[in-house]
C-alpha positions in Angstrom: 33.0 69.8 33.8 33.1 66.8 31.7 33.1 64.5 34.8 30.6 65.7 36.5 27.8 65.3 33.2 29.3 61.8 32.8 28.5 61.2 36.6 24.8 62.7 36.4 24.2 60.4 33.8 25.2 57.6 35.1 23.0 58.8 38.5 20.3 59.1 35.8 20.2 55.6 34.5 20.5 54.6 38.0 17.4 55.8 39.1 15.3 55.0 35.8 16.1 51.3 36.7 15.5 52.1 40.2 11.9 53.0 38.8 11.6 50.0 36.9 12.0 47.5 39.5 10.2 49.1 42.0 7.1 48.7 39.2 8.0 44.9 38.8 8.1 44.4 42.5 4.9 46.3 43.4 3.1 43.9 41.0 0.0 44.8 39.6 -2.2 47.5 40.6 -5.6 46.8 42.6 -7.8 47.3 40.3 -6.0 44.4 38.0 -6.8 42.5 40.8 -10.8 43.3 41.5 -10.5 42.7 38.2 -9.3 39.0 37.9 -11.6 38.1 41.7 -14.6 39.1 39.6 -14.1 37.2 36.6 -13.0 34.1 39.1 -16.9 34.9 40.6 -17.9 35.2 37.8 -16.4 32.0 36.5 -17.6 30.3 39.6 -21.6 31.2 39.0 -21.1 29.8 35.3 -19.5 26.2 36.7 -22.4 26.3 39.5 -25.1 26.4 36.6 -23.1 23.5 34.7 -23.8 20.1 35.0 -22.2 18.0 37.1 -21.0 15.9 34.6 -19.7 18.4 32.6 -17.5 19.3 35.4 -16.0 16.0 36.4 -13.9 16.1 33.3 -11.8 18.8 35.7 -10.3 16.7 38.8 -11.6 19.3 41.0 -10.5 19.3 44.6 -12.6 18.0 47.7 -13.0 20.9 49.1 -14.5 22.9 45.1 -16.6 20.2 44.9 -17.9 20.8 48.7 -18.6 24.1 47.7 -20.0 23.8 44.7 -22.5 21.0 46.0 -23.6 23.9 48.8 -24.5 26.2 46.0 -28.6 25.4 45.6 -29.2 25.3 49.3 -28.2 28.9 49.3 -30.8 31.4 48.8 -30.2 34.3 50.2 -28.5 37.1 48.0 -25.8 38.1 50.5 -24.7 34.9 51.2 -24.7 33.5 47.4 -22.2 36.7 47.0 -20.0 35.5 49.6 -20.5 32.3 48.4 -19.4 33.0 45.0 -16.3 34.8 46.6 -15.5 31.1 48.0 -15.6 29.7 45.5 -13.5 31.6 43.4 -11.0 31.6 46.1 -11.1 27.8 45.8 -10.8 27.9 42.1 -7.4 29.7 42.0 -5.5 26.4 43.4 -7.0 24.7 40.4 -6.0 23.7 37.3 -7.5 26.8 35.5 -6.0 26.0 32.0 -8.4 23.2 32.2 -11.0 25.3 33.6 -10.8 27.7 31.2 -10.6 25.0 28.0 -14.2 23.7 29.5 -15.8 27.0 29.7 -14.2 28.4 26.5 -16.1 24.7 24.8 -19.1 25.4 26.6 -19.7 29.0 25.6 -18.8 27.6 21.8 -21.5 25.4 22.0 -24.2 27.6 23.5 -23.6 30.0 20.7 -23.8 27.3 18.3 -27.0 25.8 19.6 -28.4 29.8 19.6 -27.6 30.1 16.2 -29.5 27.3 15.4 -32.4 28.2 17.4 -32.2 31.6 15.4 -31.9 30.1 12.3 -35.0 28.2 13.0 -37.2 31.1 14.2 -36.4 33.1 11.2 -37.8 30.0 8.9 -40.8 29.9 10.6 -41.5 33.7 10.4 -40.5 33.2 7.1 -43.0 30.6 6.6 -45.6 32.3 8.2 -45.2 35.8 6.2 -44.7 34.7 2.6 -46.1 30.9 2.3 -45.5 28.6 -0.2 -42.3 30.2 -1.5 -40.6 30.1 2.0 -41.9 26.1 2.5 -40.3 25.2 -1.3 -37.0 26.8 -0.2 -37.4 25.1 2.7 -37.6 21.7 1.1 -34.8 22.7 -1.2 -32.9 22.8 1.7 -34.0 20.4 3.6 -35.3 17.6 0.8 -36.8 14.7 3.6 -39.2 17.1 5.2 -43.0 16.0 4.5 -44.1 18.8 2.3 -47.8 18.0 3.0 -47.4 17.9 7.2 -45.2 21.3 6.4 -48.0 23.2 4.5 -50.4 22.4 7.1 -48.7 23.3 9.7 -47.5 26.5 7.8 -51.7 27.5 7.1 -52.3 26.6 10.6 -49.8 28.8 11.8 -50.8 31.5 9.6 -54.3 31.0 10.8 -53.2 31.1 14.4 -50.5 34.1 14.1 -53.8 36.4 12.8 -56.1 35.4 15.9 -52.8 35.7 18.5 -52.7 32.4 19.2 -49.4 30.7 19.8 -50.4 26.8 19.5 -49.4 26.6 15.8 -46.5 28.5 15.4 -45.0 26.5 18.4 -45.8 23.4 16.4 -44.4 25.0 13.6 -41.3 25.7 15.2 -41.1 22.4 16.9 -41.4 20.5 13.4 -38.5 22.6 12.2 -36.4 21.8 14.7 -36.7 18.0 14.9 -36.8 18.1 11.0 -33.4 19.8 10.9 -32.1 17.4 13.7 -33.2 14.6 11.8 -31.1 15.8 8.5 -27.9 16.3 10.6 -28.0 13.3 11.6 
Protein backbone atom coordinates (compact mmCIF):
# COMPACT_ATOMS: atom_id res chain seq x y z
CA UNK A 1 0.00 0.00 0.00
CA UNK A 2 2.84 2.05 0.86
CA UNK A 3 4.22 1.85 -2.80
CA UNK A 4 1.57 2.77 -4.48
CA UNK A 5 0.97 6.39 -2.34
CA UNK A 6 4.78 6.86 -2.85
CA UNK A 7 4.06 6.32 -6.70
CA UNK A 8 0.93 8.77 -6.84
CA UNK A 9 3.00 11.21 -5.44
CA UNK A 10 5.58 11.19 -7.44
CA UNK A 11 2.76 11.09 -10.56
CA UNK A 12 1.59 14.16 -8.68
CA UNK A 13 4.71 16.33 -8.74
CA UNK A 14 5.02 15.16 -12.25
CA UNK A 15 2.19 16.72 -13.47
CA UNK A 16 2.33 20.08 -11.29
CA UNK A 17 5.63 20.63 -13.28
CA UNK A 18 4.04 19.48 -16.26
CA UNK A 19 1.65 22.52 -15.51
CA UNK A 20 4.27 24.85 -14.97
CA UNK A 21 6.05 24.63 -18.19
CA UNK A 22 3.28 24.40 -20.21
CA UNK A 23 2.50 28.19 -18.63
CA UNK A 24 6.19 29.21 -19.35
CA UNK A 25 6.01 27.93 -22.84
CA UNK A 26 2.54 29.37 -23.81
CA UNK A 27 4.00 32.85 -22.87
CA UNK A 28 1.84 35.49 -22.05
CA UNK A 29 -1.71 35.73 -22.49
CA UNK A 30 -3.33 37.97 -25.35
CA UNK A 31 -4.47 40.43 -23.67
CA UNK A 32 -0.70 41.12 -22.16
CA UNK A 33 -0.13 41.55 -25.51
CA UNK A 34 -2.97 44.20 -26.83
CA UNK A 35 -1.73 45.43 -23.98
CA UNK A 36 2.06 46.19 -24.81
CA UNK A 37 0.79 47.02 -29.03
CA UNK A 38 -1.26 49.82 -27.55
CA UNK A 39 1.16 51.35 -25.42
CA UNK A 40 3.82 50.92 -28.45
CA UNK A 41 0.84 53.10 -30.53
CA UNK A 42 0.52 54.93 -28.10
CA UNK A 43 4.24 55.54 -27.68
CA UNK A 44 4.44 56.04 -31.43
CA UNK A 45 1.71 59.16 -31.53
CA UNK A 46 3.72 60.83 -28.55
CA UNK A 47 7.35 60.61 -30.69
CA UNK A 48 5.19 61.77 -33.85
CA UNK A 49 4.20 65.03 -31.87
CA UNK A 50 8.02 65.47 -30.76
CA UNK A 51 10.39 67.40 -32.38
CA UNK A 52 12.57 66.15 -34.66
CA UNK A 53 15.45 67.12 -32.84
CA UNK A 54 14.43 65.68 -29.82
CA UNK A 55 14.30 62.42 -31.55
CA UNK A 56 17.70 62.30 -33.28
CA UNK A 57 19.29 61.80 -29.95
CA UNK A 58 17.70 57.96 -30.58
CA UNK A 59 19.68 56.45 -33.81
CA UNK A 60 16.42 55.50 -35.21
CA UNK A 61 16.41 53.21 -38.13
CA UNK A 62 15.68 54.33 -41.91
CA UNK A 63 12.85 52.81 -42.25
CA UNK A 64 11.15 54.73 -38.26
CA UNK A 65 12.35 57.66 -39.56
CA UNK A 66 10.47 57.01 -43.07
CA UNK A 67 7.48 56.50 -41.19
CA UNK A 68 7.58 58.96 -38.94
CA UNK A 69 8.26 61.62 -41.70
CA UNK A 70 4.82 60.25 -43.43
CA UNK A 71 2.99 61.01 -40.27
CA UNK A 72 1.48 64.91 -41.19
CA UNK A 73 0.52 63.98 -44.68
CA UNK A 74 -1.92 61.55 -43.18
CA UNK A 75 -5.26 62.75 -42.44
CA UNK A 76 -7.58 60.48 -42.57
CA UNK A 77 -8.54 58.80 -39.14
CA UNK A 78 -8.40 55.10 -40.39
CA UNK A 79 -5.28 55.40 -41.89
CA UNK A 80 -3.44 57.45 -39.01
CA UNK A 81 -4.73 54.19 -36.91
CA UNK A 82 -3.00 51.92 -39.16
CA UNK A 83 -0.41 54.18 -39.29
CA UNK A 84 0.27 54.31 -35.76
CA UNK A 85 0.09 50.40 -35.82
CA UNK A 86 3.29 50.79 -38.22
CA UNK A 87 4.96 52.48 -36.45
CA UNK A 88 4.89 50.74 -33.44
CA UNK A 89 5.71 47.66 -35.27
CA UNK A 90 8.80 49.49 -36.39
CA UNK A 91 9.58 50.66 -32.89
CA UNK A 92 9.94 47.19 -31.35
CA UNK A 93 13.38 46.53 -33.39
CA UNK A 94 14.54 49.58 -31.64
CA UNK A 95 16.50 50.47 -28.98
CA UNK A 96 13.47 51.01 -26.55
CA UNK A 97 15.57 51.54 -23.29
CA UNK A 98 16.59 54.57 -25.06
CA UNK A 99 13.14 55.26 -26.24
CA UNK A 100 11.77 54.93 -23.13
CA UNK A 101 14.68 57.19 -21.17
CA UNK A 102 13.60 60.12 -23.88
CA UNK A 103 10.00 59.90 -23.18
CA UNK A 104 10.25 59.29 -19.45
CA UNK A 105 12.59 63.05 -19.71
CA UNK A 106 10.12 64.52 -21.83
CA UNK A 107 7.07 63.79 -19.69
CA UNK A 108 9.33 65.15 -16.61
CA UNK A 109 9.74 68.25 -18.16
CA UNK A 110 6.17 68.83 -19.43
CA UNK A 111 5.07 68.40 -15.88
CA UNK A 112 7.59 70.68 -14.73
CA UNK A 113 6.86 73.41 -17.13
CA UNK A 114 2.83 72.89 -16.07
CA UNK A 115 3.64 73.39 -12.77
CA UNK A 116 5.10 76.51 -13.44
CA UNK A 117 2.38 77.60 -15.63
CA UNK A 118 0.05 76.72 -12.57
CA UNK A 119 2.04 78.40 -10.20
CA UNK A 120 1.82 81.46 -12.25
CA UNK A 121 -1.95 81.48 -12.85
CA UNK A 122 -2.60 81.10 -9.21
CA UNK A 123 -0.33 84.56 -8.60
CA UNK A 124 -2.17 86.34 -10.92
CA UNK A 125 -5.67 85.32 -9.50
CA UNK A 126 -4.10 85.97 -6.40
CA UNK A 127 -3.24 89.34 -7.51
CA UNK A 128 -6.28 90.09 -8.96
CA UNK A 129 -8.61 89.05 -5.79
CA UNK A 130 -6.72 90.51 -2.88
CA UNK A 131 -4.28 93.38 -4.30
CA UNK A 132 -1.59 94.92 -2.67
CA UNK A 133 -0.99 92.05 -0.18
CA UNK A 134 -0.67 89.34 -2.99
CA UNK A 135 1.90 92.03 -5.14
CA UNK A 136 4.12 92.61 -1.72
CA UNK A 137 4.36 88.81 -1.31
CA UNK A 138 5.06 88.73 -4.68
CA UNK A 139 8.05 90.97 -4.50
CA UNK A 140 9.16 89.16 -1.37
CA UNK A 141 9.50 86.48 -3.55
CA UNK A 142 10.62 87.67 -6.31
CA UNK A 143 12.73 91.11 -5.10
CA UNK A 144 13.76 92.44 -9.07
CA UNK A 145 10.21 92.74 -10.23
CA UNK A 146 9.22 96.54 -10.89
CA UNK A 147 6.73 97.08 -8.14
CA UNK A 148 5.26 100.16 -9.89
CA UNK A 149 4.82 98.26 -13.62
CA UNK A 150 3.35 95.32 -11.22
CA UNK A 151 0.65 97.47 -9.50
CA UNK A 152 -0.52 98.76 -12.68
CA UNK A 153 -0.81 96.01 -14.28
CA UNK A 154 -2.48 94.34 -11.17
CA UNK A 155 -5.33 97.61 -11.13
CA UNK A 156 -5.64 97.08 -14.78
CA UNK A 157 -6.31 93.62 -14.52
CA UNK A 158 -8.69 94.11 -11.80
CA UNK A 159 -10.35 96.71 -13.88
CA UNK A 160 -10.55 94.36 -16.83
CA UNK A 161 -11.48 91.01 -14.85
CA UNK A 162 -14.92 93.19 -13.56
CA UNK A 163 -15.86 94.28 -17.36
CA UNK A 164 -14.81 90.49 -18.77
CA UNK A 165 -12.18 91.59 -20.59
CA UNK A 166 -9.16 89.38 -20.87
CA UNK A 167 -6.40 92.02 -22.29
CA UNK A 168 -5.06 92.79 -18.78
CA UNK A 169 -5.02 89.74 -17.10
CA UNK A 170 -3.11 88.21 -20.17
CA UNK A 171 -0.64 90.99 -19.64
CA UNK A 172 -0.61 90.27 -16.16
CA UNK A 173 0.17 86.75 -16.67
CA UNK A 174 2.66 87.39 -19.30
CA UNK A 175 4.69 89.88 -16.88
CA UNK A 176 4.79 87.07 -14.37
CA UNK A 177 6.13 84.72 -16.40
CA UNK A 178 8.98 86.57 -18.03
CA UNK A 179 9.61 88.05 -14.48
CA UNK A 180 10.01 84.66 -13.03
CA UNK A 181 12.18 83.57 -16.13
CA UNK A 182 14.23 86.34 -15.65
CA UNK A 183 15.02 85.51 -11.71
CA UNK A 184 15.93 81.85 -12.70
CA UNK A 185 18.12 82.86 -14.72
Amino acid sequence: MQRVSMENQYDDDLNDQDDDYEEEARGPSKSQLKREKLALQSLAERMASMPRSALERLNLSEDTWVALDETPRIKDHRALGRHWKRIANLLVREDMEAVQALMDGAEAREREANARHHALERWRERMIAEGDSAVNAFVEECPTVDRQQLRTLVRNAQRDAERGKPDAPRKLFRFLRETIEEAED
